[in-house]
C-alpha positions in Angstrom: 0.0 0.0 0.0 1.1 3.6 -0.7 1.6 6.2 2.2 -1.6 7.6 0.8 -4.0 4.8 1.6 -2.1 3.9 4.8 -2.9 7.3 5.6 -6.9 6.7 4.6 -6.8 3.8 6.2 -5.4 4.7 9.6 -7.5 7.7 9.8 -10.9 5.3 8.9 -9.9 3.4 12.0 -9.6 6.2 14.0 -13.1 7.0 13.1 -14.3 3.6 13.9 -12.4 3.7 17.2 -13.7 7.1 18.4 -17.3 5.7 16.9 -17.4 2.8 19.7 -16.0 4.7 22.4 -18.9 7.3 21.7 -16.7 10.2 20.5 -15.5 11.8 17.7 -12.7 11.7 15.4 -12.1 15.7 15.7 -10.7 15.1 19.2 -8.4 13.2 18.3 -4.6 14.5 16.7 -2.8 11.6 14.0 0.6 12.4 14.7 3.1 10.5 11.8 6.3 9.3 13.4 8.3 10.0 11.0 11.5 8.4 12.0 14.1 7.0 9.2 11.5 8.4 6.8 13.7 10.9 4.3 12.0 14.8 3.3 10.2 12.9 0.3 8.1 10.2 2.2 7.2 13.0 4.6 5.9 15.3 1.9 4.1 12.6 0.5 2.3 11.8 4.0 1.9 15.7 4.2 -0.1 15.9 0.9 -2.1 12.9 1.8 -3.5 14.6 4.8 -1.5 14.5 8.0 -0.5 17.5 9.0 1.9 16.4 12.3 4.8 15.0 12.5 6.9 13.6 15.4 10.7 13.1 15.2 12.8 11.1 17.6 16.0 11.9 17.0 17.4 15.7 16.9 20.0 15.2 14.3 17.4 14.0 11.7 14.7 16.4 12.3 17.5 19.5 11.9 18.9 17.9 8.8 15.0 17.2 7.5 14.1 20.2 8.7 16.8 22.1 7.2 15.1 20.5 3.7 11.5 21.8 4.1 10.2 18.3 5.4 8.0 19.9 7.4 7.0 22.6 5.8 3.0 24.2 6.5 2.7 21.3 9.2 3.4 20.6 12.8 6.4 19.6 14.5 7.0 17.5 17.9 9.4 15.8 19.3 8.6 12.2 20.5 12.5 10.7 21.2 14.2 10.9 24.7 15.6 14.3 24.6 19.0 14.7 26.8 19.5 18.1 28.5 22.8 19.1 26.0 20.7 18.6 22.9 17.8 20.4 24.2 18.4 24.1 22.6 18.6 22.3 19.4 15.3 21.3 20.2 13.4 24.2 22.1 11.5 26.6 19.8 11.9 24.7 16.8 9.3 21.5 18.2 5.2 23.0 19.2 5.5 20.1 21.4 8.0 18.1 23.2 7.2 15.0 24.3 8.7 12.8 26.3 9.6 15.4 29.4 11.0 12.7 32.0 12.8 14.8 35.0 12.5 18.2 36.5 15.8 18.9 35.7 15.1 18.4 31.9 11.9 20.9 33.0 14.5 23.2 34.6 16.7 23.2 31.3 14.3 23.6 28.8 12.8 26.5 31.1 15.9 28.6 31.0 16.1 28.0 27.5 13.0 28.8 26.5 13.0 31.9 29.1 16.3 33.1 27.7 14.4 32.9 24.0 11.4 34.9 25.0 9.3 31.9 24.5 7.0 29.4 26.0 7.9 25.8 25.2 4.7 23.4 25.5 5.7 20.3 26.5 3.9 16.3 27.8 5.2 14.8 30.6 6.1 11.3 30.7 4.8 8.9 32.8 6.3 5.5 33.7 3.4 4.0 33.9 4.5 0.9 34.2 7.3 1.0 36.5 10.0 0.1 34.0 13.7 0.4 35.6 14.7 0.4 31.8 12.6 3.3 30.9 13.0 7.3 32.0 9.7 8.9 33.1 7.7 10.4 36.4 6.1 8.0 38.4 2.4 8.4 39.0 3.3 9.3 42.3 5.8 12.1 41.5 3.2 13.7 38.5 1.7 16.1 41.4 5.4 17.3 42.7 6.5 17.9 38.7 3.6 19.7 38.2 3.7 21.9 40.9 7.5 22.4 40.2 6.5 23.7 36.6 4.3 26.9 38.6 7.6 28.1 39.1 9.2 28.2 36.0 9.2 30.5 33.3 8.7 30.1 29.8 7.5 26.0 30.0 3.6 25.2 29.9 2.9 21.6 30.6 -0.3 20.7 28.1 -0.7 16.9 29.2 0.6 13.3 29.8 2.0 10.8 27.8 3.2 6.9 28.2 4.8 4.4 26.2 3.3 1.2 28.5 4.9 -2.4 28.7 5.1 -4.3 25.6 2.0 -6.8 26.1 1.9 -9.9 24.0 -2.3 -10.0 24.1 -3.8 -6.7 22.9 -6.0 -6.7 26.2 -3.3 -6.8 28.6 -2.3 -3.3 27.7 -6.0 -1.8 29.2 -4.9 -1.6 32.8 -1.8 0.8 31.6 -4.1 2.9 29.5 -6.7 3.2 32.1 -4.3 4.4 34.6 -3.1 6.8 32.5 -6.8 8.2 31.8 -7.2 8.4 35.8 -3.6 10.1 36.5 -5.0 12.3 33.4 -8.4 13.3 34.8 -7.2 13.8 38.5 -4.0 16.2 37.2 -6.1 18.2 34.9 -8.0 18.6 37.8 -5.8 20.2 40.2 -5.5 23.7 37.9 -2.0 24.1 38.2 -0.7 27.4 36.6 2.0 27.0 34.0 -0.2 23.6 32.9 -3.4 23.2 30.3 -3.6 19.3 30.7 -5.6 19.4 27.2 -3.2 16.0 25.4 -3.4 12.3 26.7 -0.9 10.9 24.2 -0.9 6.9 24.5 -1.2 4.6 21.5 1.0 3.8 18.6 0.5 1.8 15.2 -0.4 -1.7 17.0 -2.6 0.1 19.9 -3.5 2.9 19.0 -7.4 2.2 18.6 -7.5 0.8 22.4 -6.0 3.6 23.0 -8.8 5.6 22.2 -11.2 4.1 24.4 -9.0 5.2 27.0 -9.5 8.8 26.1 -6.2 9.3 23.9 -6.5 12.3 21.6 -3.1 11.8 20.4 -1.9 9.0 19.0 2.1 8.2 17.4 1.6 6.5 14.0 4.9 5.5 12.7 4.9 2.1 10.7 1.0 1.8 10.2 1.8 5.2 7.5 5.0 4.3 6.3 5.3 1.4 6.6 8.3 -1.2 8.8 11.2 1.0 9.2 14.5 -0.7 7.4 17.7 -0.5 10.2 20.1 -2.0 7.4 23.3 0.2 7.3 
């Protein structure tokens, strides 16, 4: 299939997902990972309708960026982003995902600050208590969040999670719906500095579970363009 009706098709199951979890598809942003994807593949999903993209490495998204990849669309960054690279990153990314540790909050802050900006950023969650993976613990989200009231020039706009890899489909429901609850009991605390308005969970083989778990952003990376090739 061409990016084009990957890109139909992925949307149409979007549509069917928000349909049986009695919402609708406008809520919900189709964010392209477009990682290992060169300029041309991301103009081609561009013209077939998606209009955001979601880079996880900094090197490649300045050197596609540099091109025009992204031209008239919407940038994020979706990779682990380490506190030296992160003026690379501030200012050029709407949103960066993936925010892990306050320190990272504290560094993009004084970036950001220093810019005359405001960076939006998610916060991570380690929602599944991975020692392998970076993230806030659900416990710590109210801390980090309150932390952010003091800094200039970041605004926290939600959550995101990359949960356990589950062999059954339906193993991965608990994660999501934890996420949803940490979701609906931050946004509820009206911290300033933070519009909790993004619940990003769900990716090409989840993403429509995700949904009925109130995700209104999901990372499509292989269900547009297709398995990524990691032959030198």
């Amino acid at each position: 299939m061409t990016i084009s009706e990957n890109v139909a098709a992925v949307k149409e199951n979007i549509a069917l997902a928000a349909a049986l979890a009695h919402r609708s598809p406008s809520e919900i942003t189709l964010l392209a990972a477009s990682k290992m994807n060169d300029a041309s593949r991301i103009r081609e999903a561009f013209d077939a309708g998606i209009s955001v993209f979601g880079e996880n490495r900094v090197q490649e998204m300045l050197e596609k960026n540099a091109l025009g990849a992204y031209a008239g669309a919407r940038l994020h960054f979706i990779g682990h982003l380490q506190k030296n690279k992160a003026k690379q990153v501030v200012g050029l990314a709407e949103l960066i995902h993936g925010v892990d540790s306050v320190a990272l909050m504290q560094t993009i802050s004084r970036l950001s600050a220093a810019r005359g900006i405001t960076q939006e950023v998610l916060l991570e969650v380690n929602i599944g208590q991975e020692p392998s993976k970076s993230g806030f613990s659900p416990s710590e989200l109210p801390s980090a969040l309150a932390v952010c009231e003091t800094l200039p020039g970041i605004r926290v706009r939600g959550l995101m999670a990359i949960p356990p890899v589950c062999r059954n489909p339906d193993e991965i429901r608990p994660y999501f719906a934890r996420m949803q609850q940490l979701f609906v009991d931050n946004g509820g605390k009206k911290y300033d500095n933070s519009v909790m308005d993004f619940l990003s969970l769900g990716m090409s083989g989840d993403y429509a579970i995700a949904i009925e778990y109130g995700s209104n952003l999901v990372r499509v990376g292989t269900g547009i363009f297709g398995p990524r090739s990691y032959a030198v």
